[in-house]
C-alpha positions as CSV (number, residue, x, y, z in Angstrom):
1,X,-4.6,-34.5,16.4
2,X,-5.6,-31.7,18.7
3,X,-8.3,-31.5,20.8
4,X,-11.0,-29.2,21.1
5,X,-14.1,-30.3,23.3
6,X,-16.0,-33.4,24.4
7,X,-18.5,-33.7,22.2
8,X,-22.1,-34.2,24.1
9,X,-23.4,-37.1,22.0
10,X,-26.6,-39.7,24.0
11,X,-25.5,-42.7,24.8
12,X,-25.9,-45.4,22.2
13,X,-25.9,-49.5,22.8
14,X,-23.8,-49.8,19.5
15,X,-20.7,-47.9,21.1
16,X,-20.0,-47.8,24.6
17,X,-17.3,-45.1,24.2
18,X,-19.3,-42.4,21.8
19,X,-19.4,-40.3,25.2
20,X,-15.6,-39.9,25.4
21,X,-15.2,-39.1,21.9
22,X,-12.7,-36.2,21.3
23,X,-13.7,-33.7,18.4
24,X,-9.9,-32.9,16.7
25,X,-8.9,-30.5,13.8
26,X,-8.3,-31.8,10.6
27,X,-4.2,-31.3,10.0
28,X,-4.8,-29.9,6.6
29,X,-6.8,-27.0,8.5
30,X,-4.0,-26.7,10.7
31,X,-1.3,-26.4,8.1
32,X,-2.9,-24.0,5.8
33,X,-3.5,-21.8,8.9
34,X,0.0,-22.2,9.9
35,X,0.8,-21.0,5.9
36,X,-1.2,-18.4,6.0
37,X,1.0,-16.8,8.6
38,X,3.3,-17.9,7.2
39,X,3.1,-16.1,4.0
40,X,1.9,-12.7,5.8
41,X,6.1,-13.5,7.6
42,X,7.0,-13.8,4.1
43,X,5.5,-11.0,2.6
44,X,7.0,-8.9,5.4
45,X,10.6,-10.3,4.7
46,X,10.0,-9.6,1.0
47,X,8.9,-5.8,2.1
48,X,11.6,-5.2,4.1
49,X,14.1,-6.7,1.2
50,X,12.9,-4.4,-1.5
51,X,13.4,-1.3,0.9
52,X,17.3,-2.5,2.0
53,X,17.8,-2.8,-1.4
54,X,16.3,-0.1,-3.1
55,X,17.4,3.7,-3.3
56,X,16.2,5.8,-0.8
57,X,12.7,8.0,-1.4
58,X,13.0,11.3,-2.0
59,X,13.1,13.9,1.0
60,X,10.1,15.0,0.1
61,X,8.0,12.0,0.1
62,X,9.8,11.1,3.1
63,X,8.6,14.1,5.0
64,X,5.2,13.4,4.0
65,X,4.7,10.0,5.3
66,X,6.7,11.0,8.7
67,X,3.4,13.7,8.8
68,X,1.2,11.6,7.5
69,X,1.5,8.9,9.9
70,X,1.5,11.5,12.8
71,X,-1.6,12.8,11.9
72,X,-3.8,9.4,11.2
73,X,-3.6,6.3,13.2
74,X,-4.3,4.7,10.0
75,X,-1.6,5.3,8.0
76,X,-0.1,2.3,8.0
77,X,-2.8,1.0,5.9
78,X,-3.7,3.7,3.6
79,X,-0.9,5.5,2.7
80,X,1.3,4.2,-0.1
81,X,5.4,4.0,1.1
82,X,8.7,4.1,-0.7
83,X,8.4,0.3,-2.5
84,X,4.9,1.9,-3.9
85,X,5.9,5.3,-4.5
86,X,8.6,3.8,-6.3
87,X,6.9,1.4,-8.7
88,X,4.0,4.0,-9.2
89,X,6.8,6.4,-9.9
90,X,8.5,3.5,-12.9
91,X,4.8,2.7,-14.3
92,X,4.2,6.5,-15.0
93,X,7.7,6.9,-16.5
94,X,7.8,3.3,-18.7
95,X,4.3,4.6,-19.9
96,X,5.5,8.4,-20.1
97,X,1.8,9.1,-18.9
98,X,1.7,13.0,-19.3
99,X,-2.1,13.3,-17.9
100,X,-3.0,11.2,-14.5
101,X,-6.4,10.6,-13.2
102,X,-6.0,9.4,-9.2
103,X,-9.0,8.7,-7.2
104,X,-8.5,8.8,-3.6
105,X,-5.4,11.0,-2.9
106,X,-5.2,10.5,1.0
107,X,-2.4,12.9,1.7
108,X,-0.7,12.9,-1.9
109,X,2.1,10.6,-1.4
110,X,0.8,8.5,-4.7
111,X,0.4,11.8,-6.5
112,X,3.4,13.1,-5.3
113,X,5.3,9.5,-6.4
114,X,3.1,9.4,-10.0
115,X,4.3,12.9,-10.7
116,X,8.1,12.4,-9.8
117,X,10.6,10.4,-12.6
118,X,11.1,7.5,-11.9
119,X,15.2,8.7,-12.1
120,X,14.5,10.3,-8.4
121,X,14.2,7.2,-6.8
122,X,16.6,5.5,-8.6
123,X,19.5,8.0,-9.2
124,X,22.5,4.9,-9.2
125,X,20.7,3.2,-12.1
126,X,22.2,4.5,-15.1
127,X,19.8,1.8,-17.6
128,X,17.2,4.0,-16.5
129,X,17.8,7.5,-17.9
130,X,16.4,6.9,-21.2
131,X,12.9,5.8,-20.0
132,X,13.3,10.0,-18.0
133,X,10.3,12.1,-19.5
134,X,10.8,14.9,-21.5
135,X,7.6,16.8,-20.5
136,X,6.2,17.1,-16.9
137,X,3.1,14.7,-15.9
138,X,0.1,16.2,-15.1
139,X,-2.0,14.6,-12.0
140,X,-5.5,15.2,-11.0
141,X,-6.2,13.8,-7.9
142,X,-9.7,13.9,-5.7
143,X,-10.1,13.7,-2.1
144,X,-13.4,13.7,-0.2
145,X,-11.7,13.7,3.4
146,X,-11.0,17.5,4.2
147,X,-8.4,16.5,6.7
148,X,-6.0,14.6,4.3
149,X,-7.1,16.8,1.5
150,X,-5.4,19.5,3.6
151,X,-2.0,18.2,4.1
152,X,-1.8,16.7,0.5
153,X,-2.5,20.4,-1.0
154,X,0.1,21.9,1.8
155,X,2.6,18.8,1.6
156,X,2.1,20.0,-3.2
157,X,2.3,23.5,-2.7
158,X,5.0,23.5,-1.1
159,X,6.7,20.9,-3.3
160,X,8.6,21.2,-7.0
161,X,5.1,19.5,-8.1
162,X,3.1,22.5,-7.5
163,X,1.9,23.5,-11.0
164,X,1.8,19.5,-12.0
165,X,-0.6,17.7,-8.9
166,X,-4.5,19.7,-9.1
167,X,-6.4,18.5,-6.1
168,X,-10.1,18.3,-5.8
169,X,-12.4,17.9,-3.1
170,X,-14.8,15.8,-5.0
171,X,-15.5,13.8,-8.2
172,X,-18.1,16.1,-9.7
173,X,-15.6,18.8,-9.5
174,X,-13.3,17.1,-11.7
175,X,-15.8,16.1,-14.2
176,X,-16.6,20.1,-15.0
């Protein structure tokens, strides 16, 4: 058991000792704070397995995030990476979405992943050329922040997805 504080209690006739009590942490409290972490180890280990194991992300996309995370200290957080890209990138080709709707494009590395086959990322795996779309996806993405807007519409126009990823600066635009 671990202890924590005295615990201040009046003194009583029935126990002589009450003063000298010790308040302790239940083990179970202990252990699923020591699992939590635990799993947060875990999830990184799992992370970082999928990336040594998987193809590498398109130049493109790689280029993106090195800017993106230069320009926002927040990047980590927000911004999709290669294991997302990726899977965003199979979803749209298993589904052979043609027409994407993304709220929230940040700097366009989800848009930029949606609208690339899901071949790119994974150009050893030969199982996978059948599931390659035959027509070109079309994404419409919003973003409110003006900042990230601007290097998503720089980082498309100056990508092969130019005529495929629309941005817009708000929702209502998109609606019209």
């Amino acid at each position: 058991m671990m202890k924590l504080k005295q615990l201040n209690r009046p003194h009583d006739n029935k126990n002589e000792n009450r003063n000298s009590e010790k308040l302790s942490i239940d083990p179970i409290v202990v252990d699923m704070k020591s699992h939590a972490m635990s799993h947060s180890s875990f999830q990184n280990a799992v992370l970082q397995y999928c990336e040594e194991i998987s193809d590498q992300e398109p130049e493109y996309l790689r280029n993106l995030r090195v800017e993106t995370i230069a320009n926002f200290h927040s990047a980590k957080r927000m911004l999709s990476g290669p294991s997302q890209g990726a899977f965003l990138s199979f979803l749209a080709t298993l589904h052979q979405a043609q027409t994407i709707l993304e709220l929230g494009t940040f700097t366009g590395y989800s848009a930029m992943s949606l609208a690339t086959d899901f071949q790119d990322f994974t150009a050893k795996n030969t199982l996978l050329k059948s599931l390659q779309n035959s027509t070109q996806r079309i994404i419409h993405t919003c973003e409110i922040d003006a900042r990230a807007r601007q290097i998503a519409e720089s980082a498309i126009s100056r990508s092969i997805f130019k005529d495929n990823v629309q941005t817009f600066s708000d929702y209502a635009q998109l609606l019209c």
